[in-house]
C-alpha positions in Angstrom: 229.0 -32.7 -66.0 230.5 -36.3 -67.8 228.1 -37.6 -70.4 228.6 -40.6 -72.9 226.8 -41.7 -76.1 226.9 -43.1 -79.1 228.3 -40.6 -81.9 226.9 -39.3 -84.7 229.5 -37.7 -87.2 228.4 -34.5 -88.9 230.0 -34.3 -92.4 228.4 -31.2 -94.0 227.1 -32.6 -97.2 226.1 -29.8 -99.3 222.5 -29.6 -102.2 223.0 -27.5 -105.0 220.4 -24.8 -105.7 219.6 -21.3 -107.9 222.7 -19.4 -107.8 221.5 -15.9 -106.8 224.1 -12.3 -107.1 225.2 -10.7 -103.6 222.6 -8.5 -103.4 219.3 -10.9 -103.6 221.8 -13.2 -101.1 222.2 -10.0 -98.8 218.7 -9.7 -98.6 217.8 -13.2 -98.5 220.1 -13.8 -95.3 218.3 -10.3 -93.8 214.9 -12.1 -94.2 216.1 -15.3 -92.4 218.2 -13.8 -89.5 215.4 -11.2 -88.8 213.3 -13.9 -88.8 215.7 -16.6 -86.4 216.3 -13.2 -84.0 212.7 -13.2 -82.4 213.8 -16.9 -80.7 217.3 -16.4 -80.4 219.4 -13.4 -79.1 222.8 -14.8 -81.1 220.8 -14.3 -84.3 220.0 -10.7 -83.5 223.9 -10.4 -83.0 224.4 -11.9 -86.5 221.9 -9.3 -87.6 223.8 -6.5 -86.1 226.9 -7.7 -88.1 225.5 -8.6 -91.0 223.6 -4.6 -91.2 226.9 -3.4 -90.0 227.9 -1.2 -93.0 231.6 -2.0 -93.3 230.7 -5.7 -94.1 229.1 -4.6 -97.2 231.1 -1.7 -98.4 234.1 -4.2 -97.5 232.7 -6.6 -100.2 231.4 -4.2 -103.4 234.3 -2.8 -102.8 236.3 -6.0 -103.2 233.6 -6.5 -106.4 234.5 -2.9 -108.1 238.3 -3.5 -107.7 237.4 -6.4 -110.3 237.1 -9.3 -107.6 234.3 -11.7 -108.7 231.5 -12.0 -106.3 233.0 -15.1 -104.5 236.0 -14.2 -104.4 234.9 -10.6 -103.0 233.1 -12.3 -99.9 235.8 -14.8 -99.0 238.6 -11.7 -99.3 236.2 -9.6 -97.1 236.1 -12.4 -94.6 239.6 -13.0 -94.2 240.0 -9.7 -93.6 237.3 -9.0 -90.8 238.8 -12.4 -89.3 242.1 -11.4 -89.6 241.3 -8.1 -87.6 239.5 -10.3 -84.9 242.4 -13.0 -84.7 244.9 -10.4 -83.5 242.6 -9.4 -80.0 243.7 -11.4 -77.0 240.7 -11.2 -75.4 239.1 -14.7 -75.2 235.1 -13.2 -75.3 236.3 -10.7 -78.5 238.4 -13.8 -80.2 235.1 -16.1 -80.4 233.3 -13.7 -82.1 235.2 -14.7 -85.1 232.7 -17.6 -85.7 230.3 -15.2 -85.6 231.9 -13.4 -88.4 232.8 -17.0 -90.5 229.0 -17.6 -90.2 227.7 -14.6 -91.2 229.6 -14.8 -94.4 229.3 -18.5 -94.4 225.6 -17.7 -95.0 226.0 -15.1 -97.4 228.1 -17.7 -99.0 225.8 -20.4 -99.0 222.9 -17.9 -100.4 225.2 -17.2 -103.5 225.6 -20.4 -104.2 221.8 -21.4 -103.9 223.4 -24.6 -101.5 222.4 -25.7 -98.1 223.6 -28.3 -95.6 221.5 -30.9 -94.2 222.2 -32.3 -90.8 222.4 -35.9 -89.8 220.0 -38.3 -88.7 220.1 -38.3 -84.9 218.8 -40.9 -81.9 218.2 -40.1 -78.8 221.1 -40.1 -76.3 223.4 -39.3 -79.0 226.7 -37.1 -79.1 227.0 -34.6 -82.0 230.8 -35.0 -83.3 231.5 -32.1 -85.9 234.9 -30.3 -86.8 232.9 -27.4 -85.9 229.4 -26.1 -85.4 228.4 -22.5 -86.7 225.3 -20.6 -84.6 223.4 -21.1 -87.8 224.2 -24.7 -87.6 222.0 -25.0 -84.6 218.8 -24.5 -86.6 218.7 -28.0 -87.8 219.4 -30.0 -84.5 217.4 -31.3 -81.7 218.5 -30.5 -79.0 216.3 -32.0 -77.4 217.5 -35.8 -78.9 221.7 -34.4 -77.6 223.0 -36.3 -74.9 226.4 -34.1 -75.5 228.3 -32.2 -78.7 232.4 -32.6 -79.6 233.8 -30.1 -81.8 237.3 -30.4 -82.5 237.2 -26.3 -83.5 235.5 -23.4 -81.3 236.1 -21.4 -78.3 234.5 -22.2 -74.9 232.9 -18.9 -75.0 231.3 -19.2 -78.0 227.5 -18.7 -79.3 227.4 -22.3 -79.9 228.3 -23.1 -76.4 226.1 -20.2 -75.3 223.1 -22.1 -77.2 224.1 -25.8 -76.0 224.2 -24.5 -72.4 220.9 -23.0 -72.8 219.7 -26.3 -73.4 221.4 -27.9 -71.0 223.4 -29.6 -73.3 226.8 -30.2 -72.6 229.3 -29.4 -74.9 233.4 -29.5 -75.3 235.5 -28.0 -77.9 238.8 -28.0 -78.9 238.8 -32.2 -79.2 240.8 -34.4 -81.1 237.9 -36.1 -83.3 240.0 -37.8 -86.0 239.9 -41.2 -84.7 236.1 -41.1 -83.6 233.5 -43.2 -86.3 229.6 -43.3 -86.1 228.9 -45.4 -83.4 231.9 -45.1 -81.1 231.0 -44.4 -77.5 232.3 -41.1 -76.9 232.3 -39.0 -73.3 231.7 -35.0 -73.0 233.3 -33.5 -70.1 231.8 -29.9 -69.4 232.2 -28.4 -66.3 229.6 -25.2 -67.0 226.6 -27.8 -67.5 225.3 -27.8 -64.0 228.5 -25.7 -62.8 226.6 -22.3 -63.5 223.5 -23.4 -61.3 225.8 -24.5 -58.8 227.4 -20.6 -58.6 224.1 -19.1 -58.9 222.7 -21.8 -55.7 226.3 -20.7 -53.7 225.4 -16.7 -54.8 221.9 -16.6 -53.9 222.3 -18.4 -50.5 224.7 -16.2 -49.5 223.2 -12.7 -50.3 225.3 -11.6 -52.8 224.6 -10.2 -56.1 224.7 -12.3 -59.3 225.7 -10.1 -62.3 226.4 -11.2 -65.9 228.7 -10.1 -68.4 227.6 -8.4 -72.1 229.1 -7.6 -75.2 225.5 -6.1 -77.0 222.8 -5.4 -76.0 220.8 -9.0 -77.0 222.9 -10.1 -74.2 221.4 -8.0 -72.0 217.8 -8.9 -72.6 218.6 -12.9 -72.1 220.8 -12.1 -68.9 218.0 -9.7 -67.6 215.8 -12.7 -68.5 217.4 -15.3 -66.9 216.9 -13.6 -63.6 220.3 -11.8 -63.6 220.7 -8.8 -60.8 222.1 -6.6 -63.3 225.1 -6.2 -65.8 228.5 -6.6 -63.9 230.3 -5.5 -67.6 229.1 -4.4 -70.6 232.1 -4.5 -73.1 232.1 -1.4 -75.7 234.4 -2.9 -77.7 231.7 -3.8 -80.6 230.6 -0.3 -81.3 234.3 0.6 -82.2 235.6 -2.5 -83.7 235.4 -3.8 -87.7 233.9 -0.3 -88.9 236.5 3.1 -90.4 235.5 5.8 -88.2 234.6 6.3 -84.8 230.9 5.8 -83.3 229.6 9.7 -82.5 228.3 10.6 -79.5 224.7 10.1 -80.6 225.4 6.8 -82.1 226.6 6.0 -78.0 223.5 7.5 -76.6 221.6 5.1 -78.6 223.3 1.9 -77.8 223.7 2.6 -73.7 219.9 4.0 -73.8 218.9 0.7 -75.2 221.3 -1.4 -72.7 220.0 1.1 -69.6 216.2 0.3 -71.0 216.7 -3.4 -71.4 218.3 -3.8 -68.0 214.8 -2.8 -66.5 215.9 -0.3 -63.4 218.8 -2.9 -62.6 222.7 -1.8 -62.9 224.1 -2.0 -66.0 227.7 -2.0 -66.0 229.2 0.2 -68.7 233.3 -0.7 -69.2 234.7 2.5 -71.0 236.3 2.2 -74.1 238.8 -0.7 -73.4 241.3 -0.5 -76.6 244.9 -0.2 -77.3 247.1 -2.9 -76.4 245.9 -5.8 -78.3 242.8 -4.2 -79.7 244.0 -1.9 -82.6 241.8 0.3 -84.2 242.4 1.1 -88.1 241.3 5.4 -87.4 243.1 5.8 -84.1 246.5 6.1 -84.3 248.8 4.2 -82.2 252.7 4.0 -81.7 254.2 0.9 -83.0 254.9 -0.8 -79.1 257.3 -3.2 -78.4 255.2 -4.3 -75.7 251.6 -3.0 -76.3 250.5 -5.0 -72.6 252.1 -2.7 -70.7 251.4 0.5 -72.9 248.8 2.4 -74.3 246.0 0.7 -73.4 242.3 1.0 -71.6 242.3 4.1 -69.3 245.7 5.3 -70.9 244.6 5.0 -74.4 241.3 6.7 -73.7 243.3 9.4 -72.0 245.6 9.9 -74.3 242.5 10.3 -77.2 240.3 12.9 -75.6 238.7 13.6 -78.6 237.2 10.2 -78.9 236.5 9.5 -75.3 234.6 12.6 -74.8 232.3 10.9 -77.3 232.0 8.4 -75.3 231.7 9.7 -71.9 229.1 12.5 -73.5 226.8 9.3 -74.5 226.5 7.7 -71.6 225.4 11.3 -69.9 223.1 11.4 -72.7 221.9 8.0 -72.4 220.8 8.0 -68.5 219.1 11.5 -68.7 216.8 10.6 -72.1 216.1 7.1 -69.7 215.4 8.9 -66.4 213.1 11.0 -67.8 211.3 8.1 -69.0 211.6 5.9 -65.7 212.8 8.3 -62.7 211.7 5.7 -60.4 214.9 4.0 -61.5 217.2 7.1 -60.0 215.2 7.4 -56.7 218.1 5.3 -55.1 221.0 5.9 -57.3 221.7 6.2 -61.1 221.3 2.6 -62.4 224.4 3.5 -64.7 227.7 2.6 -63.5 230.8 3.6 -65.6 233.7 1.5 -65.2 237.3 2.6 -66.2 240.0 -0.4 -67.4 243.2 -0.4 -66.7 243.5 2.2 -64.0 246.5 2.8 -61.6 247.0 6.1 -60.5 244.1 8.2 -58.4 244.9 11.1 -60.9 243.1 8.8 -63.6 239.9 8.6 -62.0 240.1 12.7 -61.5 240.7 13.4 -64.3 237.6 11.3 -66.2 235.9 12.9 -63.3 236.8 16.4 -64.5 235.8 15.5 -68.4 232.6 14.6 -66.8 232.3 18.2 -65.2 232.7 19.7 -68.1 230.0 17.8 -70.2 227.2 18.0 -67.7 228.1 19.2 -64.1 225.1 17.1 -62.7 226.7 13.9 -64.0 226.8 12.3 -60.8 223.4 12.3 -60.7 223.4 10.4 -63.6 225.8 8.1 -63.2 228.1 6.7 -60.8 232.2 6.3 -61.4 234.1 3.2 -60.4 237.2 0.9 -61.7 238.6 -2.5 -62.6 241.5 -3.9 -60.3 243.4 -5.4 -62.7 247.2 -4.0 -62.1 249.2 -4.5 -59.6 249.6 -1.0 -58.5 245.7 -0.5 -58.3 246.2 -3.4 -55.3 248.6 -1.9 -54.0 247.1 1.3 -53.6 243.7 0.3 -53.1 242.9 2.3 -50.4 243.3 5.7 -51.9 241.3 4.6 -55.3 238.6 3.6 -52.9 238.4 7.0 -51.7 237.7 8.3 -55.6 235.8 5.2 -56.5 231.9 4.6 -56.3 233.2 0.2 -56.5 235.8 -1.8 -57.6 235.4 -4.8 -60.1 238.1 -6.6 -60.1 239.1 -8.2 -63.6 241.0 -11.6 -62.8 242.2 -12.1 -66.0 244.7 -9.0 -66.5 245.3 -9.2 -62.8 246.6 -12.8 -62.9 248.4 -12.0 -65.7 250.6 -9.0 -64.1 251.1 -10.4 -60.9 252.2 -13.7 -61.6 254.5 -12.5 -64.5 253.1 -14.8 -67.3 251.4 -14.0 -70.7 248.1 -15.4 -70.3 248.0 -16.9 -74.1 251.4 -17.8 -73.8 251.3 -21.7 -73.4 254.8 -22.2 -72.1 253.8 -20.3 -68.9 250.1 -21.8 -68.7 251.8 -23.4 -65.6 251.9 -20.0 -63.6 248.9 -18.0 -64.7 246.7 -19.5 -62.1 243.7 -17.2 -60.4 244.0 -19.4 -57.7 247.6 -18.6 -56.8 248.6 -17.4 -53.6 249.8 -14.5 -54.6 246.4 -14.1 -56.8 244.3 -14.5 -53.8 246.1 -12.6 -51.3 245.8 -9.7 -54.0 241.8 -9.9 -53.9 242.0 -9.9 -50.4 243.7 -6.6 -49.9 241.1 -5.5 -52.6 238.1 -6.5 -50.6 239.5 -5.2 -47.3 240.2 -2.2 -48.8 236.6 -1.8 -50.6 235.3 -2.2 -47.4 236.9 0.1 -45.3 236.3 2.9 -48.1 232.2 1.7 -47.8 232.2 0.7 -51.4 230.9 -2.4 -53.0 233.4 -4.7 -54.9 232.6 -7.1 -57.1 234.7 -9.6 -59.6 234.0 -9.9 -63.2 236.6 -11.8 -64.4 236.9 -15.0 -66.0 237.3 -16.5 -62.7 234.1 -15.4 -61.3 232.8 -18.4 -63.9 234.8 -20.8 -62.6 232.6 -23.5 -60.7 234.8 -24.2 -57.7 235.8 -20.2 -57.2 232.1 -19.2 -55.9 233.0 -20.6 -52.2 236.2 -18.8 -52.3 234.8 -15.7 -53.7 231.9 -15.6 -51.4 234.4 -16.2 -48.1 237.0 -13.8 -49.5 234.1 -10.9 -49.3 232.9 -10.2 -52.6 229.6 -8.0 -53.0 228.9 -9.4 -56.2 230.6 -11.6 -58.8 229.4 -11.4 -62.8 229.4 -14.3 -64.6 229.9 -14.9 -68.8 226.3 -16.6 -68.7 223.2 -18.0 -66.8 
């Protein structure tokens, strides 16, 4: 969708107030965000960070090594950033505005200022160098014909909160030359483009899933009508924390996910690290090419220890949630365990047999399938089918490895194109051979978002196809 309008700069002019220590601005920021999380699901995300334990120790620790208390929150920032700025996974990138605002709060608590928002008409566009989630408290959405941000990420919770206003929004704009007043166009393609998936899905039969990284997500997907979870990323209870999550500490999370997706599937992507995803208490061989090494299925493999955590949580979870709703296992386990990254049918046996050992009725409790997202998973489709419960096939990876070119690497932006021939002849073979197995496939890539990719997806076959939002 193309909007136009007269702009409105934002320049965040700051009030001085009572400067308060980092404790009554901890608790201060608690109050509001617990407050802001009833209406909003990003906010009860901020929470989540903000209560996560290594933020704080991070900072008084920063304050007992002799930092002052300013100085200890900006060093603890830059360093949870800096941890987040080295994933290559667009959804886990974005969260680092998360992060910035969290601390940006903490920040503006300490230092007893606040920002105040512009005066805005009706049928205006919002230009900013960048809007925070927190940022959104102050606007009316209601007055937005459109928002430019010259900073942000498309998958962002700002975006997230424009689009569930239907207010268009583009990022990543050159706003230097733009004054108050100036008639200024937003072009975004997910305003209107998501109905038009979820109209293409619905008409023809297919299942309309949504991809999660918490379990907030959940709820507002579950909300928004959603069939069911096509991925739920794990990657939040491991990352920015110095030790990994027990198994109890997974029960709790999936239990909540399982109860929050209401009897409908919820996707659960095993523990998808290595690669570009480092984590400071596994240890990992320095790789000269960590995208084709240790990395989703292999890591989790090669770190038993840890993934039998995982693996024994999820058991955990569905039992303690069938007992409370065994009307949701009367057709099948609602739980579906996806593995990342898989090539070799020996893979999926082997999860299979860790399984076995922590609870020999664990099919009954959940089902085992995989991402397509190698080349040699297409290529040998037909014998993972046999060992596989459904595919999901992640475009992003997949694209990637078959067309040769680093997907963040601009200088090949040329060739990493889902819609490729080679691309789509790849899905084909992974549909046909879904099929002939009798298992479901789905797609819950990046391109499964993309607008003018539902006909295809539809016509190609797919069972279902999970998008990042409704």
């Amino acid at each position: 969708m193309k909007v136009s309008g007269p702009a409105v700069i934002w320049r965040k002019t700051v009030s001085g107030g009572a400067v308060r220590s980092f404790d009554e601005a901890y608790r201060l920021v608690d109050s509001e965000l617990r407050q802001q999380a009833d209406s909003e699901p990003v906010f009860a995300a901020h929470l989540e960070m903000l209560e996560d334990p290594m933020l704080r120790e991070t900072v008084e620790a920063n304050i007992a090594a002799g930092m002052s208390e300013t100085a200890a929150l900006e060093a603890s920032r830059d360093s949870i950033v800096s941890m987040f700025e080295q994933i290559d996974d667009e959804y886990l990138r974005a969260r680092i505005d998360d992060v910035r605002d969290v601390f940006a709060r903490l920040d503006t608590a300490m230092r007893g200022s606040a920002a105040a928002a512009p005066a805005i008409a009706k049928g205006s566009v919002l230009v900013a160098e960048e809007l925070l989630p927190s940022d959104t408290s102050q606007i009316d959405f209601g007055l937005l014909a459109g928002i430019l941000c010259s900073r942000g990420s498309s998958t962002s919770h700002v975006c997230i909160i424009a689009h569930s206003r239907a207010v268009p929004i583009q990022v990543g704009v050159d706003i230097s030359g733009i004054k108050d007043g100036d008639t200024v166009t937003v072009d975004d393609p997910m305003v209107g483009g998501v109905a038009d998936i979820v109209s293409k899905v619905r008409a023809a039969s297919r299942k309309l899933y949504v991809n999660a990284g918490n379990v907030d997500e959940v709820r507002a997907a579950i909300a928004s009508g959603a069939d069911g979870i096509g991925l739920f990323r794990t990657e939040f209870l491991f990352l920015h924390r110095d030790s990994m999550p027990g198994r109890e500490e997974h029960r709790m999370r999936y239990r909540e996910a399982l109860l929050a997706c209401e009897g409908k599937p919820l996707t659960l992507r095993t523990m998808d690290v290595g690669g570009d995803k480092q984590l400071p208490y596994m240890p990992m061989p320095k790789e000269e090419n960590p995208f084709l090494g240790l990395r989703g299925i292999r890591c989790c493999l090669g770190h038993l220890e840890f993934f039998q955590l995982q693996l024994g949580g999820a058991v955990d979870a569905a039992r303690d949630v069938r007992e409370l709703h065994p009307e949701w296992f009367r057709d099948g386990s609602p739980l579906r365990l996806m593995l990342p990254m898989v090539c070799k049918v020996e893979e999926i046996r082997q999860v299979k047999d860790i399984l076995h050992s922590i609870a020999p009725d664990y099919a009954e409790l959940l089902s085992v399938g995989i991402m397509i997202e190698t080349p040699a998973a297409v290529l040998d489709a037909a014998a993972l089918a046999e060992e596989s419960a459904f595919f999901s096939v992640g475009t992003n990876d997949l694209t990637q490895y078959i067309m040769a070119a680093d997907r963040g690497n601009a200088s090949v932006a040329h060739l990493y194109d889902a819609f490729a021939a080679p691309v789509q002849r790849a899905l084909e073979m992974v549909v046909t051979a879904a099929h002939a197995a009798g298992i479901p496939v789905g797609i819950c890539g990046e391109l499964a978002s993309v607008p003018a990719a539902a006909s295809l997806l539809i016509a190609l076959g797919f069972d279902s196809v999970s998008v990042s939002r409704l």
